[in-house]
C-alpha positions as a printed Julia matrix, in Angstrom:
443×3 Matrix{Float64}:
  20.96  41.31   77.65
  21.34  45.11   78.98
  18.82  46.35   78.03
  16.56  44.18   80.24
  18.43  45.14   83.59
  18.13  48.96   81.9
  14.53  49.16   81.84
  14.41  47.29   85.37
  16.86  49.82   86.91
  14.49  52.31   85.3
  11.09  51.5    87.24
  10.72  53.85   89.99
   9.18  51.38   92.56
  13.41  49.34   91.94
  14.5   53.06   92.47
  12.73  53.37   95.68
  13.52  49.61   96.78
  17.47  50.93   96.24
  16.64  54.08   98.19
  15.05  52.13  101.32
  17.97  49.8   101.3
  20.46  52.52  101.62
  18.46  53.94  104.31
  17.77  50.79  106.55
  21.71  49.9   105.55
  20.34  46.47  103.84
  21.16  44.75  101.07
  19.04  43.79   98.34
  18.35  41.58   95.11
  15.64  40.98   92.68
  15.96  37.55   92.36
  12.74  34.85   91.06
  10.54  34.59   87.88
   9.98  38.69   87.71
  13.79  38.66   87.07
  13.56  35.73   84.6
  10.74  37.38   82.89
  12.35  40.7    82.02
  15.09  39.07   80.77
  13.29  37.14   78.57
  11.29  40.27   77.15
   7.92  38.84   78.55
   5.1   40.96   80.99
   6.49  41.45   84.89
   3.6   41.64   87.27
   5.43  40.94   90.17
   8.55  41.4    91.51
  10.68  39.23   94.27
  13.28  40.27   96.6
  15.53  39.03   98.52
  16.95  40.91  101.84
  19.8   40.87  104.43
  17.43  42.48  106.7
  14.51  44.62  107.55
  12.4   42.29  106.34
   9.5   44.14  108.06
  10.62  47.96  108.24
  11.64  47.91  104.31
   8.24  46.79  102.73
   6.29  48.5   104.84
   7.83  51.77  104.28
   7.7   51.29  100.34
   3.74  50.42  100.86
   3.32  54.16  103.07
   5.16  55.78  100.18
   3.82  54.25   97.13
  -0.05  53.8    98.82
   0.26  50.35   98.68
  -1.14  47.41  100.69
   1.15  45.64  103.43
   0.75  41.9   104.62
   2.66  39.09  106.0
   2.23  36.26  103.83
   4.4   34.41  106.65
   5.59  36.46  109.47
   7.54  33.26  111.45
   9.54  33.16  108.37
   9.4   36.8   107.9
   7.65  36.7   104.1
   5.73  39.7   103.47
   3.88  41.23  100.1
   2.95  45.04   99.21
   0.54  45.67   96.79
  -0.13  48.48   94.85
  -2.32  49.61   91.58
  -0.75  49.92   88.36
  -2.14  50.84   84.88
  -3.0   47.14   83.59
  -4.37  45.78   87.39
  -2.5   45.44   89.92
   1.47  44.66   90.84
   3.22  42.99   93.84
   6.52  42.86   95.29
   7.17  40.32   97.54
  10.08  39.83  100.35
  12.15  37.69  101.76
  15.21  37.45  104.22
  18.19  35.7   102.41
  18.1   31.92  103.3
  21.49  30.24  104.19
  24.8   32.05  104.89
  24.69  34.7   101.6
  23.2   35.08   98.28
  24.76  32.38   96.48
  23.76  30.02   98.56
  20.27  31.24   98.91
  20.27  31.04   95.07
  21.76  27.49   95.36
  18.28  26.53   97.6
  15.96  27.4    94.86
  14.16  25.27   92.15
  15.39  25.74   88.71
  18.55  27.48   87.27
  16.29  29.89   85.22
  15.12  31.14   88.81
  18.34  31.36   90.34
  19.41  34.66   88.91
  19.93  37.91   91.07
  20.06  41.5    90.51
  21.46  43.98   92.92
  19.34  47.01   93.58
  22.31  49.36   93.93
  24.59  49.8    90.7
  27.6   49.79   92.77
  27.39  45.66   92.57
  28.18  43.55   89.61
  24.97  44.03   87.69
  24.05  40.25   87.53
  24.59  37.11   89.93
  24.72  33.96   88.3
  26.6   31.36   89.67
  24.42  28.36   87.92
  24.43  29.23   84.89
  20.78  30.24   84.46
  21.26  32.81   82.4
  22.9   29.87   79.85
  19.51  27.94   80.58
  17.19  30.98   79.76
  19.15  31.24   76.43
  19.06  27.95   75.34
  15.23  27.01   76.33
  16.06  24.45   78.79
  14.8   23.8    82.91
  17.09  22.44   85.08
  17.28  22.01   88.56
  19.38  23.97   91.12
  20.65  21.07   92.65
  20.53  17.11   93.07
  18.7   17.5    96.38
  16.03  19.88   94.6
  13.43  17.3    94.53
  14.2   15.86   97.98
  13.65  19.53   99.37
  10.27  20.24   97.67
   8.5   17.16   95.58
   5.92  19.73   94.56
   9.07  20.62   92.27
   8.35  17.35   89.86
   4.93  19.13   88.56
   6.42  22.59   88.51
   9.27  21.56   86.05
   6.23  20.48   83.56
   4.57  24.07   84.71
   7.34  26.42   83.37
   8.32  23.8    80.53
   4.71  24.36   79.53
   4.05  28.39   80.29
   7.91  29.25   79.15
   7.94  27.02   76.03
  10.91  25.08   77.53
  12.04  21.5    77.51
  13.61  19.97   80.47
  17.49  19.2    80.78
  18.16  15.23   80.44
  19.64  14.76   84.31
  16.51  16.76   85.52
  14.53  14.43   83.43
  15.89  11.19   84.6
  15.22  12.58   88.38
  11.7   13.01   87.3
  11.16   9.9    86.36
  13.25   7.99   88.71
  11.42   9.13   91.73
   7.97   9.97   90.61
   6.42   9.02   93.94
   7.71  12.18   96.2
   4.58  13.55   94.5
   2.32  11.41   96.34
   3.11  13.27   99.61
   2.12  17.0    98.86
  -0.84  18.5   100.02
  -3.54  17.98   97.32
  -3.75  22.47   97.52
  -0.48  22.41   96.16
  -0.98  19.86   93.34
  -3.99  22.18   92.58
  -2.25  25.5    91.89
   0.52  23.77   89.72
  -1.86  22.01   87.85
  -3.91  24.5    87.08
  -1.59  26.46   85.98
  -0.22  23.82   83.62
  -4.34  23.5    82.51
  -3.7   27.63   81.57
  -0.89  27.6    79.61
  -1.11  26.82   75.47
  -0.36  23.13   74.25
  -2.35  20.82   76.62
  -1.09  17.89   75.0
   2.19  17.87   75.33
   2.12  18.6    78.95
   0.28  16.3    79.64
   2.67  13.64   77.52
   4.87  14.74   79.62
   2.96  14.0    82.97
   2.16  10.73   81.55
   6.06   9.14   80.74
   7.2   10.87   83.35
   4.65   8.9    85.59
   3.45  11.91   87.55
   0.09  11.64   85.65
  -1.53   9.51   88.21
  -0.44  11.23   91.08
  -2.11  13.98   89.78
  -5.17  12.55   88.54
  -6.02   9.4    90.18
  -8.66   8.02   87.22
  -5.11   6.79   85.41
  -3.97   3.97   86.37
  -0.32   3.69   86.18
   1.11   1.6    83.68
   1.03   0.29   79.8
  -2.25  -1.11   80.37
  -4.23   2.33   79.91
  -2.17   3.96   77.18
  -4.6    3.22   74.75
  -7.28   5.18   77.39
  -4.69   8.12   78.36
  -3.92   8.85   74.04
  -7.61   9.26   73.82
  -8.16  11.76   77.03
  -5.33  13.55   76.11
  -6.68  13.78   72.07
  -9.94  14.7    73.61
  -8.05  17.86   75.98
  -6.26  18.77   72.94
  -9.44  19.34   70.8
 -11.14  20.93   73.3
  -8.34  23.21   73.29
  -8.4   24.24   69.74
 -12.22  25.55   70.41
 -11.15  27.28   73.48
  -7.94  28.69   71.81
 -10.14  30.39   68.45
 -13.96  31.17   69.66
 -13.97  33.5    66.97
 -13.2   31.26   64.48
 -16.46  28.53   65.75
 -18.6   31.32   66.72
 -17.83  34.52   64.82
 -20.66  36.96   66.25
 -20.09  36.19   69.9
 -16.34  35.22   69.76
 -15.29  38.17   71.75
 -17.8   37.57   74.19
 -16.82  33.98   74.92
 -13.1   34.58   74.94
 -13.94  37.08   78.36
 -16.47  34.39   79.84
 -14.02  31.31   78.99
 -11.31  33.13   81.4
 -13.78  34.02   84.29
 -12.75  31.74   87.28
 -15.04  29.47   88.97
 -13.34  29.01   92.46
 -10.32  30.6    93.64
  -7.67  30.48   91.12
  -9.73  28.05   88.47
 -10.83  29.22   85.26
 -13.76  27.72   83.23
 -10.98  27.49   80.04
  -8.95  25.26   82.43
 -11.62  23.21   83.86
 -13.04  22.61   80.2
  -9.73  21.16   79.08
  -9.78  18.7    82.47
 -13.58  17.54   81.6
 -12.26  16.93   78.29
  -9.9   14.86   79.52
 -12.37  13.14   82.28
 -15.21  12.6    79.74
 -16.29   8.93   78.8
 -17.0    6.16   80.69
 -17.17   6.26   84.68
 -16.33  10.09   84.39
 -19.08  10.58   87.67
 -16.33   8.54   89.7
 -13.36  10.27   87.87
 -14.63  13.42   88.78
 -14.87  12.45   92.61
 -11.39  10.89   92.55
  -9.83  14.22   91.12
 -12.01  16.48   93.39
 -10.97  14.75   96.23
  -6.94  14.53   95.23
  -6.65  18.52   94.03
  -9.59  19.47   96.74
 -11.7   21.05   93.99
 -14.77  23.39   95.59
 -18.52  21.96   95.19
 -18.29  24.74   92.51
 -15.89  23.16   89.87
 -17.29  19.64   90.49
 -20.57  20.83   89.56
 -19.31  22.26   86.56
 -17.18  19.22   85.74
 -20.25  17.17   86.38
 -22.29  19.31   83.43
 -19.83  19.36   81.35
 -19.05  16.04   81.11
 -22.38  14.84   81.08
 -23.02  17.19   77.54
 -19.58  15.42   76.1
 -21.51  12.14   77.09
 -24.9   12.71   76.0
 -25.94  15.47   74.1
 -30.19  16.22   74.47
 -31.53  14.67   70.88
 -34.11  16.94   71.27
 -32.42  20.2    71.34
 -31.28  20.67   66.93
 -31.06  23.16   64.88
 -34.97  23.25   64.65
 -35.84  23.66   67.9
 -37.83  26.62   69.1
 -36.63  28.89   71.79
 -38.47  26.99   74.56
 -36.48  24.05   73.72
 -33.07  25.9    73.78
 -34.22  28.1    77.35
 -34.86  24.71   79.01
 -31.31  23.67   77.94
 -29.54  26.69   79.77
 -32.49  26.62   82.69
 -31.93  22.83   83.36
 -28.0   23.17   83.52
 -27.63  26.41   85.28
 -25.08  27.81   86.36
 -23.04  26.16   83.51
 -23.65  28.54   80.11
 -22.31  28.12   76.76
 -19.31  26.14   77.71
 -21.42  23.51   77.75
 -21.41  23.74   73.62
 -17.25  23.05   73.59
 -16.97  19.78   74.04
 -19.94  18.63   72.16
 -18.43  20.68   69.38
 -14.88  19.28   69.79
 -16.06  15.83   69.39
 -18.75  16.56   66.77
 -21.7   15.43   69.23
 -23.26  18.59   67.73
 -23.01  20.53   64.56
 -21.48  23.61   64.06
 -24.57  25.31   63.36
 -26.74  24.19   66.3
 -23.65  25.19   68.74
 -23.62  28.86   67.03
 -27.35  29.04   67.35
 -27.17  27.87   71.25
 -24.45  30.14   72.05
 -26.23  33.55   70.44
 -29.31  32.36   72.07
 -27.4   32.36   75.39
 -25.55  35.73   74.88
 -28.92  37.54   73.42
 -32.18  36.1    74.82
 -31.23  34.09   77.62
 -31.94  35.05   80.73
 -30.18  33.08   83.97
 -32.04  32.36   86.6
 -30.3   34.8    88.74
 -31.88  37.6    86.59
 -34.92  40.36   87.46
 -38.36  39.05   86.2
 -40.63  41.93   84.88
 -43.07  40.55   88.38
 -41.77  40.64   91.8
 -42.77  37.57   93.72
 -44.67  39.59   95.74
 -46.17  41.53   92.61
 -46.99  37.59   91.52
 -48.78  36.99   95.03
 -50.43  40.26   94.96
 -51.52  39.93   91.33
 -52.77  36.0    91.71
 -54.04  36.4    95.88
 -52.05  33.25   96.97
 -48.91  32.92   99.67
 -45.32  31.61   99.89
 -45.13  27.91   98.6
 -43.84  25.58   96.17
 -46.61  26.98   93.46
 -44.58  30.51   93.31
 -41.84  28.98   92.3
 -43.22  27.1    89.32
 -45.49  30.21   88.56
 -41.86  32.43   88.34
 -40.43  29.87   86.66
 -43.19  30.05   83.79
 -42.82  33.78   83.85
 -39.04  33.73   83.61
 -40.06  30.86   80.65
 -42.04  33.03   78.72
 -40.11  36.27   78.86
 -36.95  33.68   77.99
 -38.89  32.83   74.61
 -40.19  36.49   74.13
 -43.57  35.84   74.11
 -43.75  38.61   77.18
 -41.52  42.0    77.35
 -43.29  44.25   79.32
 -44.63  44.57   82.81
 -48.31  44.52   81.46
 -47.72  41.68   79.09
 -46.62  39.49   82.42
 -49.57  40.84   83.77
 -52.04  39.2    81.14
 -49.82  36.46   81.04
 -50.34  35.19   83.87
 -53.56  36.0    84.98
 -54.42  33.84   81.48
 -52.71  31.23   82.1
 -54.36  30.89   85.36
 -57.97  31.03   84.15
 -56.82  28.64   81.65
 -55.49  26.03   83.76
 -58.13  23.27   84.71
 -57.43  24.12   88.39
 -56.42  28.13   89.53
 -52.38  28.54   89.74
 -51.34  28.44   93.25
């Protein structure tokens, strides 16, 4: 396990940390999930540390000399965050005074043993504090809280311990589990922001199903998402949503594999994030699990308990409304009107739209290729430039501002969708035909 704290020791932003503390006469530990992730071998974007003082002149001295970005993230309890570029994005340090009377009791305060670790920045120190045996825990693959008050002290805790069980490929220790489920309920108290983040992030990681198993029997699940009621009755429902998660996740895990040509492509879009910290992958694998019967007033229950945006409801609404009821009209046949009116009529939902149709064969392989290439190739959003202004339009046509523009664009944007126009002149003649065509003038 040196070779971990080696490479840590190494980065020159820990170097500097050690240099600052030395010079405001400060101690200081790296101590949180950037420590736990090193250790484990996986990607550190962040670091956290913890200080005996200077909680303001130390950050902001390593954001001056590293051209990084200062800001309190809560300046009563003296939490700050520096910023700074690095080659893969961006990485952040955050810091925090020491809580309690040292470290180890600090360390005792926080969640889970495999977060309780601390490293010293100066080598001077024993080069690891571990007094819970987290190190054990990280080892052996197993979550386990700090302390029997853990879940008093922060309920949000219940849902996190199915978080890093589910990102870190853990399970959770037996006495942590019987807490769980013993006092489900503290749950029901947290701020419906908070429920968000964690269970989004639990909607991110690999193997929906089990987590959300483990939501059910631990009976979080309906704390989280109100449309389960709690108890035996609605097993038989809850196997079913969580099947129907699970198989949207196998699409959303493999594009390539369902959609060869354009798998690359979908892979980027599937991880583009509709609100704040939710991705489209995420919110596919919840409308999954929403779909069926009733799903309008499931989707207002959950909106309202993890305060979901007017964004992600929309998109929950569209895509559980293709799971539902796929168009009969739009198959494998169908011409590229058909297909433009598809993505026109659902905007600004895209080829997501095709995954859970797919997942629960409401459409055949082949139509859901076609849909998507038609999307990624031809398609143009509603959003996009038409060849025609809407003041070319007026000009060209001699009529004013009014509802008839907009169905006049919307023919244009129509046609050029289907490629029966591609140039400027072709819009031209377009519509000026289609005007002396109609029984009465356009506009």
């Amino acid at each position: 396990m040196g070779t971990p704290f080696e490479s840590i020791r190494g980065d020159g932003r820990f170097r500097l940390i050690a240099k600052l503390a030395d010079l405001f006469g400060v101690q200081a530990f790296l101590v949180g999930g950037g420590l736990r992730d090193a250790v484990m071998g996986r990607a550190v974007r962040d670091y956290d540390f913890a200080l005996s003082g200077a909680e303001e002149e130390l950050p902001k001295e390593l954001a001056r000399r590293i051209e990084g970005h200062f800001f309190w993230l809560d300046r009563e309890r003296r939490q700050s965050r520096v910023v700074t570029s690095a080659e893969d994005g961006r990485f952040t340090l955050d810091f925090a005074p020491i809580r309690g009377r040292d470290l180890l009791e600090d360390l005792t305060l926080r969640d889970f043993t495999v977060n309780s670790l601390a490293l010293p920045v100066t080598k001077d120190i024993s080069p690891l504090v571990d007094p819970l045996d987290g190190m054990k825990d990280i080892v052996e693959g197993r979550i386990r809280v700090c302390s029997e008050r853990s879940f008093d002290d922060d309920p949000l805790r219940l849902l996190r311990a199915v978080r890093f069980a589910a990102t870190l490929g853990f399970g959770i220790d037996g006495g942590t589990w019987t807490e769980m489920v013993r006092r489900p309920h503290l749950l029901a108290g947290v701020a419906g922001e908070r429920v968000r983040e964690e269970f989004f992030l639990i909607l991110d990681a690999p193997g929906i199903a089990p987590s959300l198993e483990m939501l059910r029997k631990s009976g979080l699940m309906h704390l989280v998402l109100p449309v389960v009621a709690h108890g035996e009755e609605v097993s038989d429902d809850c196997d079913g949503r969580i099947a129907r998660a699970a198989e949207a996740e196998r699409v959303l895990e493999n594009p390539a594999f369902h959609f060869p040509d354009d798998g690359k492509e979908l892979a980027v879009y599937f991880q583009r994030r509709i609100e704040g910290g939710v991705a489209l992958s995420s919110l596919i694998k919840l409308a999954a699990f929403l779909a069926g019967e009733d799903a309008e007033r499931s989707i207002v229950l959950c909106c309202d308990r993890l305060r979901l945006g007017t964004k992600a409801g929309s998109e929950l609404q569209s895509l559980c409304r293709c799971s539902s009821f796929f168009p009969p009209a739009v198959t494998e046949r169908s011409g590229n009107r058909v297909l433009f009116r598809f993505f026109r009529d659902r905007e600004p939902a895209g080829p997501e739209l095709l995954v859970l149709p797919l997942a629960n064969n409401a459409v055949s392989p082949e139509l859901a290729v076609r849909l998507v290439s038609y999307y990624f190739h031809s398609y143009r959003p509603g959003e996009g430039d038409l060849l025609l202004t809407g003041n070319q339009v007026m000009d060209l046509l001699g009529i004013g501002q009014g509802p008839s523009l907009g169905g006049i664009l919307d023919a244009l944007r129509e046609a050029e969708a289907c490629g029966h126009v591609t140039t400027e002149a072709e819009a031209r003649d377009f519509l000026l035909k289609k005007q002396l065509t109609k029984e009465e003038p356009m506009g």
